[in-house]
Biopython code that builds the backbone (N, CA, C, O; Angstrom):
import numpy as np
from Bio.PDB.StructureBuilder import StructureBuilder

atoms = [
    (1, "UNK", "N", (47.900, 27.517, 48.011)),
    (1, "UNK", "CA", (48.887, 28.173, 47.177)),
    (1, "UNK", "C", (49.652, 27.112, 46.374)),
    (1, "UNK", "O", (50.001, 26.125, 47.020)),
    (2, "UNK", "N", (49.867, 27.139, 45.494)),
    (2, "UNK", "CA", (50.371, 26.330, 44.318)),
    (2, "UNK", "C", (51.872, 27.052, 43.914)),
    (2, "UNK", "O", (51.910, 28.233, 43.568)),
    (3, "UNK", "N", (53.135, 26.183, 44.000)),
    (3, "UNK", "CA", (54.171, 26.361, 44.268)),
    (3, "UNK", "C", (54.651, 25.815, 42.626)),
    (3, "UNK", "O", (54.771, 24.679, 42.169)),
    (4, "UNK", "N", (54.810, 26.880, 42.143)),
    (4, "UNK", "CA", (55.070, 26.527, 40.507)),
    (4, "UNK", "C", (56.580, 26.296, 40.325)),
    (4, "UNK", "O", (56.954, 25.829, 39.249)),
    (5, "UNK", "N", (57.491, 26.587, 41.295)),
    (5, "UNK", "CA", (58.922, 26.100, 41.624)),
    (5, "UNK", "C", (59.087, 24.801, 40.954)),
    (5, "UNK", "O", (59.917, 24.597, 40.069)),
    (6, "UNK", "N", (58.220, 23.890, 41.437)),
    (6, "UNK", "CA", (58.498, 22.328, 40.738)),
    (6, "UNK", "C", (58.801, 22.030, 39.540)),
    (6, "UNK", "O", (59.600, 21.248, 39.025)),
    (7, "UNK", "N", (57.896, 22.917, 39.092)),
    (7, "UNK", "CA", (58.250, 22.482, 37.315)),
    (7, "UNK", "C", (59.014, 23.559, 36.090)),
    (7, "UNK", "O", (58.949, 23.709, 34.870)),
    (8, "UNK", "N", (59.822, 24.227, 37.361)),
    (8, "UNK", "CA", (60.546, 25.069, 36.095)),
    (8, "UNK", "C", (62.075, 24.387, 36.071)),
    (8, "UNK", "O", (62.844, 24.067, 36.978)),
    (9, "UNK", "N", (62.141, 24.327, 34.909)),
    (9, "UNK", "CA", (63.513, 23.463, 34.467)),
    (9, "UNK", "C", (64.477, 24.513, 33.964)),
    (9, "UNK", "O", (64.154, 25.507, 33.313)),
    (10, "UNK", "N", (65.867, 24.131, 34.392)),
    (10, "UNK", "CA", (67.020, 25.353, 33.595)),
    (10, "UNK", "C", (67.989, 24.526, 32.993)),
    (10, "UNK", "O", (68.099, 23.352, 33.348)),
    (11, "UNK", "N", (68.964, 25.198, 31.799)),
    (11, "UNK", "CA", (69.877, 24.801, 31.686)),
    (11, "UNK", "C", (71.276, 24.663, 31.521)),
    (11, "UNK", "O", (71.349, 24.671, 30.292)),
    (12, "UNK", "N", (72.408, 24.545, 31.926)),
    (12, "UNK", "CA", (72.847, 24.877, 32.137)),
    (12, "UNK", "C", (74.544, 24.026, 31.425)),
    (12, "UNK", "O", (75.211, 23.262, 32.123)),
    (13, "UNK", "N", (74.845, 24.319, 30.289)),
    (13, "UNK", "CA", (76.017, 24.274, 29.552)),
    (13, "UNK", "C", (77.542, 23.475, 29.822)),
    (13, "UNK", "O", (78.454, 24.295, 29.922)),
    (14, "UNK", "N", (77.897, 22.315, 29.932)),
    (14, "UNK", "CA", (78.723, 21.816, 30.445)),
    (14, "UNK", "C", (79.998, 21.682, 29.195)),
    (14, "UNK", "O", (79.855, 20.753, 28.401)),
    (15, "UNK", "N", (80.853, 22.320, 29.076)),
    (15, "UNK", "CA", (82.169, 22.228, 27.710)),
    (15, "UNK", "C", (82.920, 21.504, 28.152)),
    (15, "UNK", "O", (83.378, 21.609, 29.289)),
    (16, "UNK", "N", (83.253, 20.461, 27.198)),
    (16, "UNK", "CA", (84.291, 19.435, 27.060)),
    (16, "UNK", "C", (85.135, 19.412, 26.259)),
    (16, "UNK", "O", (84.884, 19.152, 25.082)),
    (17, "UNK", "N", (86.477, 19.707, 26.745)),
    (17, "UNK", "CA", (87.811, 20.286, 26.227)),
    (17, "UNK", "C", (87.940, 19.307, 24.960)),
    (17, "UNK", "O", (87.517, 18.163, 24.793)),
    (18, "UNK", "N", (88.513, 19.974, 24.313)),
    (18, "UNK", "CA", (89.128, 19.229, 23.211)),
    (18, "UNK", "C", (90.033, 17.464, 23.607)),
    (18, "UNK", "O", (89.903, 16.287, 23.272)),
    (19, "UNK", "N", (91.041, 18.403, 24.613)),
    (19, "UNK", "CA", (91.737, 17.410, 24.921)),
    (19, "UNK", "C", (91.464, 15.864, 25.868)),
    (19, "UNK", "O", (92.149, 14.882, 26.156)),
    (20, "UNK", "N", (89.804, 16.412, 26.173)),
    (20, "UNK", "CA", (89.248, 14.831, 27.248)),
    (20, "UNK", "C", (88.673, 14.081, 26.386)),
    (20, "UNK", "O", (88.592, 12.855, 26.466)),
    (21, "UNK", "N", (88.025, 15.109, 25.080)),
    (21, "UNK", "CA", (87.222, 14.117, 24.242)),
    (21, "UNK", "C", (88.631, 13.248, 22.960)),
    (21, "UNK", "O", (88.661, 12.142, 22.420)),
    (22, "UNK", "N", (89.365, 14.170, 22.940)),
    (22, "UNK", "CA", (90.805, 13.140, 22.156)),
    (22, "UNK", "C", (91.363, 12.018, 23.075)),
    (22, "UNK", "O", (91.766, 11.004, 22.505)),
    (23, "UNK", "N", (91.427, 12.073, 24.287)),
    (23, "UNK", "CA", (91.822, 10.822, 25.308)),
    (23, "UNK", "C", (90.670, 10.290, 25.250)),
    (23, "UNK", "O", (91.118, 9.144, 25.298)),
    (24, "UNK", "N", (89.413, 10.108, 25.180)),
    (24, "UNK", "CA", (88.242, 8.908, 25.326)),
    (24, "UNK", "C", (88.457, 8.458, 23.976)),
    (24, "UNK", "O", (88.974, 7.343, 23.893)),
    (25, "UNK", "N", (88.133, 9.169, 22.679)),
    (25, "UNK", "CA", (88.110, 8.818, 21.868)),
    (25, "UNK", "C", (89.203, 7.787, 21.143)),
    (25, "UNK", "O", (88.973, 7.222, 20.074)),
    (26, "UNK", "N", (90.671, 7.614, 22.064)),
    (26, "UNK", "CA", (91.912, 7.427, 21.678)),
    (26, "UNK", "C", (91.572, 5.812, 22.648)),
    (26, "UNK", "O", (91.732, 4.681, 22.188)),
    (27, "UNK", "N", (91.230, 6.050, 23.626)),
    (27, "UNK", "CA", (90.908, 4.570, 24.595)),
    (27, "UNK", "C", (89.999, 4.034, 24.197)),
    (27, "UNK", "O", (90.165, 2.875, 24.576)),
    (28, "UNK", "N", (89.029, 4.085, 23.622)),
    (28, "UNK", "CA", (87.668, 3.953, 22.678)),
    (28, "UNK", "C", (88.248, 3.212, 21.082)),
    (28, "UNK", "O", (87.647, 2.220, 20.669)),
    (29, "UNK", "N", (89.000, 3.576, 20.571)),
    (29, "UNK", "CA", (89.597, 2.871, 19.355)),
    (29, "UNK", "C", (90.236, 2.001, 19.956)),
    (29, "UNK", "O", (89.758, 0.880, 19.783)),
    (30, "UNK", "N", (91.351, 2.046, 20.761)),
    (30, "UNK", "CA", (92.152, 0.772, 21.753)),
    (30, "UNK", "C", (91.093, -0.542, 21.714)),
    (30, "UNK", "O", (91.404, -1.669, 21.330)),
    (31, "UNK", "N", (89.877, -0.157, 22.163)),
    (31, "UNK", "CA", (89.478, -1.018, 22.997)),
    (31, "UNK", "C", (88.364, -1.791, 21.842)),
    (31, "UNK", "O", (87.515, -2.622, 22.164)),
    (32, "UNK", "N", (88.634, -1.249, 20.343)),
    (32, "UNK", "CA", (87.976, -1.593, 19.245)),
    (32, "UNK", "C", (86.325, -1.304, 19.530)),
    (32, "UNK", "O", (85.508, -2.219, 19.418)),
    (33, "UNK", "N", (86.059, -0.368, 19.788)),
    (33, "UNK", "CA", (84.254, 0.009, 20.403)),
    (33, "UNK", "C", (84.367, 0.788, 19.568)),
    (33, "UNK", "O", (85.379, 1.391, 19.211)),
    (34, "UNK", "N", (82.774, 0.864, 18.984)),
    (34, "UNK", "CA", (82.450, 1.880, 18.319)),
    (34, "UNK", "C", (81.409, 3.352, 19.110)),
    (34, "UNK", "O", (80.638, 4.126, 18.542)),
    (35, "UNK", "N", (81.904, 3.258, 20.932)),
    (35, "UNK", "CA", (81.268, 4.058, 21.522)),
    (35, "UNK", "C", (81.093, 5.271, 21.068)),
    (35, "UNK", "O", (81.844, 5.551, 20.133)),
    (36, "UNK", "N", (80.215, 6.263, 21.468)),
    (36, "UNK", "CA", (80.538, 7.869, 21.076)),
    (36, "UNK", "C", (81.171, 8.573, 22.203)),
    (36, "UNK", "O", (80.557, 8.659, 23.266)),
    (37, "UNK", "N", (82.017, 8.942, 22.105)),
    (37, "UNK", "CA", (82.984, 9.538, 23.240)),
    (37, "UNK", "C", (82.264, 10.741, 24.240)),
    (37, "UNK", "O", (82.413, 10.869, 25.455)),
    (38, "UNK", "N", (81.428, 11.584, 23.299)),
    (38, "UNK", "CA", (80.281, 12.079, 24.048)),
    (38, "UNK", "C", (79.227, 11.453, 25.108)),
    (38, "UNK", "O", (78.830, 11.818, 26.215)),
    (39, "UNK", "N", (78.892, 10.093, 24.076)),
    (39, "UNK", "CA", (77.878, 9.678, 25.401)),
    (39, "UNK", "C", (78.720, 8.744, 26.619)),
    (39, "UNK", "O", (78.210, 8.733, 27.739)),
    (40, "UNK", "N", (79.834, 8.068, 26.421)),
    (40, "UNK", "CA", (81.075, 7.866, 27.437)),
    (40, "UNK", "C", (81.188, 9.160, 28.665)),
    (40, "UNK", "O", (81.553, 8.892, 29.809)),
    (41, "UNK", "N", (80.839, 10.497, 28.261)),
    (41, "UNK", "CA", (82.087, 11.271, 29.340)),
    (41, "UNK", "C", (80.450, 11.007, 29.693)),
    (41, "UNK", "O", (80.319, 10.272, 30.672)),
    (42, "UNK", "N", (79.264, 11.431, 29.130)),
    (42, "UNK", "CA", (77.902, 11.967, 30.069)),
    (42, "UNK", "C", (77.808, 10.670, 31.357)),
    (42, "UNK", "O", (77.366, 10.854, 32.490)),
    (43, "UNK", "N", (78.292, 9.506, 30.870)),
    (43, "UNK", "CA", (77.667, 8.369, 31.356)),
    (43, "UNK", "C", (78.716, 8.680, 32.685)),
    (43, "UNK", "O", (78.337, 8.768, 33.853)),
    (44, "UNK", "N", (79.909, 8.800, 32.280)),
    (44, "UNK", "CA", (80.842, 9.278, 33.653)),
    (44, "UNK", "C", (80.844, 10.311, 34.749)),
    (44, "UNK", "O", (81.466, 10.261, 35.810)),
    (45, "UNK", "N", (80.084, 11.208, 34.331)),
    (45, "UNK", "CA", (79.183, 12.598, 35.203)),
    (45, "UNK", "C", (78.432, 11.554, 35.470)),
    (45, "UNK", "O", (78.905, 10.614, 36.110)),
    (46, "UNK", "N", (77.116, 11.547, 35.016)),
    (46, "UNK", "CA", (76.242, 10.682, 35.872)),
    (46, "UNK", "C", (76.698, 9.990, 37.080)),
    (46, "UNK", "O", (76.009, 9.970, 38.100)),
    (47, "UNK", "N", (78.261, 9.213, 36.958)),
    (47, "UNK", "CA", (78.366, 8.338, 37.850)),
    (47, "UNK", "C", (79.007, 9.143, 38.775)),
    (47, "UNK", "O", (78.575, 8.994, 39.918)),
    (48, "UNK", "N", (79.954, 9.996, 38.637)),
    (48, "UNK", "CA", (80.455, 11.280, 39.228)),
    (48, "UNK", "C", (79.517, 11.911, 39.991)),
    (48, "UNK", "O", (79.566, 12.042, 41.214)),
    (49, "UNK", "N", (78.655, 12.302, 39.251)),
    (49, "UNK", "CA", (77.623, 13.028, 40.544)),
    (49, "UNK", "C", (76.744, 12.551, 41.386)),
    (49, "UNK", "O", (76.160, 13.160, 42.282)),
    (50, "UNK", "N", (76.609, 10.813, 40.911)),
    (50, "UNK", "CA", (75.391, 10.280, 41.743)),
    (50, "UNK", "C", (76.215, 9.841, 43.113)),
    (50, "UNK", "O", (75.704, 9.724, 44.226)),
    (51, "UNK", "N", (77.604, 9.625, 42.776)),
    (51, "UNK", "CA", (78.503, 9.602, 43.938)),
    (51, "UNK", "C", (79.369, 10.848, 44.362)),
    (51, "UNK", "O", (80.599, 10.801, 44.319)),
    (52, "UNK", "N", (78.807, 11.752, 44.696)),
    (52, "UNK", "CA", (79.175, 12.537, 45.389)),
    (52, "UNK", "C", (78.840, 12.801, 46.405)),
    (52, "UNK", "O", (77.836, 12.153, 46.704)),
    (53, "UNK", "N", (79.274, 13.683, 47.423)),
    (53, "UNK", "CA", (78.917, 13.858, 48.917)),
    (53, "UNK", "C", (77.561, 14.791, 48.865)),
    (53, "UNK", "O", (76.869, 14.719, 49.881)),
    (54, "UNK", "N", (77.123, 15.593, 47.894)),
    (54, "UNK", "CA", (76.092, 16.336, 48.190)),
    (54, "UNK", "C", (74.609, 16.050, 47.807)),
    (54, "UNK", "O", (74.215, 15.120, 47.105)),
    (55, "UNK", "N", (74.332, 16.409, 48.025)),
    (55, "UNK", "CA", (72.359, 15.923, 47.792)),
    (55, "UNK", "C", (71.728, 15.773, 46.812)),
    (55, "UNK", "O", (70.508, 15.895, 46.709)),
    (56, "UNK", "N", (72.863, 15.353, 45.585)),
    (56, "UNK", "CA", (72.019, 15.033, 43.921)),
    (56, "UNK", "C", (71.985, 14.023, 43.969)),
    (56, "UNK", "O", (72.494, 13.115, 44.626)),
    (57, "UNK", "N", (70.927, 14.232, 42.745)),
    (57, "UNK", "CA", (70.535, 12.470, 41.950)),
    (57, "UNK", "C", (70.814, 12.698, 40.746)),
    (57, "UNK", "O", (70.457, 13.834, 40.435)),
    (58, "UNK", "N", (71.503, 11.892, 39.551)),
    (58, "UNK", "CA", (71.950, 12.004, 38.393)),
    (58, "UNK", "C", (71.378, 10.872, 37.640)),
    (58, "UNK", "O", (71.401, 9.680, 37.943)),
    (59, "UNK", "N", (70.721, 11.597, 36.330)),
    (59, "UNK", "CA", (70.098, 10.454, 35.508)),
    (59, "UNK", "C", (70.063, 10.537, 33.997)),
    (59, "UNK", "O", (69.308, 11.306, 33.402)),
    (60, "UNK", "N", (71.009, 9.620, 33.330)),
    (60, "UNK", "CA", (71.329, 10.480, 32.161)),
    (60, "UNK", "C", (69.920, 10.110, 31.264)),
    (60, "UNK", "O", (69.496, 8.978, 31.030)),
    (61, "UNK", "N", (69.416, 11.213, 30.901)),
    (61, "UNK", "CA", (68.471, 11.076, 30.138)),
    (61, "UNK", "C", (68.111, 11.263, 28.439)),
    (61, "UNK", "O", (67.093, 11.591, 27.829)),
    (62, "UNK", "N", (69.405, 10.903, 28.060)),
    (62, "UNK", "CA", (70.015, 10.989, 26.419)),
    (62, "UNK", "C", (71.438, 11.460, 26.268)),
    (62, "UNK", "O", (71.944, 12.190, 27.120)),
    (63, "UNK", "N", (72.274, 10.942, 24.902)),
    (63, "UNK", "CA", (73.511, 10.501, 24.540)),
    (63, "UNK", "C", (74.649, 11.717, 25.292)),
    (63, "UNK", "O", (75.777, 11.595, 25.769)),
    (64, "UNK", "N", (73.496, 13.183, 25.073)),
    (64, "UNK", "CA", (74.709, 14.006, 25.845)),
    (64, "UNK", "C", (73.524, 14.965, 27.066)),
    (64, "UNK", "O", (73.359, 16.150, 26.775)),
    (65, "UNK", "N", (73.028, 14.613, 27.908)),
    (65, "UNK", "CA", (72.193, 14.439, 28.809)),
    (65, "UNK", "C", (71.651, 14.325, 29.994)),
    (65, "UNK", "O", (70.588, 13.719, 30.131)),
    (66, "UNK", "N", (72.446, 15.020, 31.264)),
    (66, "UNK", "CA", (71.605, 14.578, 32.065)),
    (66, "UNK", "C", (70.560, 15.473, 32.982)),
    (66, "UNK", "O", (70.536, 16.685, 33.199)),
    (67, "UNK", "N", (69.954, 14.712, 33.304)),
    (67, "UNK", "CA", (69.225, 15.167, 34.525)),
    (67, "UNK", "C", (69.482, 15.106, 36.006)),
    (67, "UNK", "O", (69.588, 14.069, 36.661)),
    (68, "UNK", "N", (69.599, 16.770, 36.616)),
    (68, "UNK", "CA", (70.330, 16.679, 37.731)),
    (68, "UNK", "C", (69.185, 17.297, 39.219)),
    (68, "UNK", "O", (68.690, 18.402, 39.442)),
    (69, "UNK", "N", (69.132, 16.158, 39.873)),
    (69, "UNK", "CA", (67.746, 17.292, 40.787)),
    (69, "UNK", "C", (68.411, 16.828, 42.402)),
    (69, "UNK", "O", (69.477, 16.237, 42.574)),
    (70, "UNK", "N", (67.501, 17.258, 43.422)),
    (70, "UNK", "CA", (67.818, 17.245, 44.568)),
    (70, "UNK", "C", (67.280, 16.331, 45.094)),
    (70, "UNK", "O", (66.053, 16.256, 45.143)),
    (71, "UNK", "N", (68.529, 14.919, 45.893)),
    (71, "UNK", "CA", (68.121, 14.060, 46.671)),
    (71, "UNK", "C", (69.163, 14.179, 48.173)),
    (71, "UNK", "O", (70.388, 14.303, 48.154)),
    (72, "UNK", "N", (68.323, 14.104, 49.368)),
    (72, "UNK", "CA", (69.039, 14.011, 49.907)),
    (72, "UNK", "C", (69.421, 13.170, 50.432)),
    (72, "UNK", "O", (68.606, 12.256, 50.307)),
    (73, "UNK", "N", (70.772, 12.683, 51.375)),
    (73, "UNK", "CA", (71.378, 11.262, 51.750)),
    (73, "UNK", "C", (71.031, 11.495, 53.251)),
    (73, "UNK", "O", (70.512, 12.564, 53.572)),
    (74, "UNK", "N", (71.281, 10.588, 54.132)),
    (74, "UNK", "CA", (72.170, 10.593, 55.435)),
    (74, "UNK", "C", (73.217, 11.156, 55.320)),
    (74, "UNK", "O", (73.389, 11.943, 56.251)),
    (75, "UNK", "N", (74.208, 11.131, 54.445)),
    (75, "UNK", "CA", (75.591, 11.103, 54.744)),
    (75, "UNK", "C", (75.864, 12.806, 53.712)),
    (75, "UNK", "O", (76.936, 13.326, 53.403)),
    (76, "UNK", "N", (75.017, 13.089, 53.535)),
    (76, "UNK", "CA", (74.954, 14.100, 52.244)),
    (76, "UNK", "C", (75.719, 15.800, 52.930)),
    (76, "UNK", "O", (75.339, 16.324, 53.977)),
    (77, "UNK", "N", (76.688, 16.299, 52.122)),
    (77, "UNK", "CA", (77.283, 17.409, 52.876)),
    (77, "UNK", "C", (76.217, 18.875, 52.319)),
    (77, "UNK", "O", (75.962, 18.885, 51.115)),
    (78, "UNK", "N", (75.635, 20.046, 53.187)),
    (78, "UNK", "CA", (74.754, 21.049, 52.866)),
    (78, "UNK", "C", (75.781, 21.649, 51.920)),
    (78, "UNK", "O", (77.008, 21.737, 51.954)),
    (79, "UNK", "N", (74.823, 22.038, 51.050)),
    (79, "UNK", "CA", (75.455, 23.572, 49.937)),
    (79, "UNK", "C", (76.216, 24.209, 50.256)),
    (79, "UNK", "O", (77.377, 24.339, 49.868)),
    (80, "UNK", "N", (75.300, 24.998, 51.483)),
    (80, "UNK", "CA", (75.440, 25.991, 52.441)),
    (80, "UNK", "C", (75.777, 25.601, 53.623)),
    (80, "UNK", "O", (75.200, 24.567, 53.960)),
    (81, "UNK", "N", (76.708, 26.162, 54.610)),
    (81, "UNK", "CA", (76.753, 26.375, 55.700)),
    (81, "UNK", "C", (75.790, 27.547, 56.745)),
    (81, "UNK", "O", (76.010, 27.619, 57.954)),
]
sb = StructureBuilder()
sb.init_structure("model")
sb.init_model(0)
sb.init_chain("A")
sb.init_seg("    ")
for serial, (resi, resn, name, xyz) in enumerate(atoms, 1):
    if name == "N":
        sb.init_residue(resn, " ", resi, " ")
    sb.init_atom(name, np.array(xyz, "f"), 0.0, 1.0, " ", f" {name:<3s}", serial, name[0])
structure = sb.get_structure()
């Protein structure tokens, strides 16, 4: 039996307030960078979720981007109870 689960991909919409992308963008001129404040917050999820307690892996895979799948830790807390 062939488990076609693996390769179906979803997606799923993440909005970034006005007001987080005016504070990056405002520390981002400070700091004289010509970063994109978009690919700044993705790069900060990434790091946000690859350190979290639950069983993801985070990999940003373009400027607003990532890829989020299931790894599990030792130390990793269940979904579910």
């Amino acid at each position: 039996m062939v488990d076609n689960q693996q390769n179906i991909k979803k997606e799923i919409s993440v909005v970034i307030d006005d007001s987080l992308l005016k504070h990056i963008h405002e520390k981002l001129k400070e700091q004289h960078t010509d970063d994109n404040p978009e690919d700044v917050i993705t790069s900060f999820l990434e790091i946000i979720l690859n350190n979290s307690d639950y069983p993801l892996a985070a990999k940003k895979t373009g400027e607003k981007e990532i890829k989020i799948s299931y790894n599990l830790h030792s130390f990793s807390m269940p979904f579910f109870d």
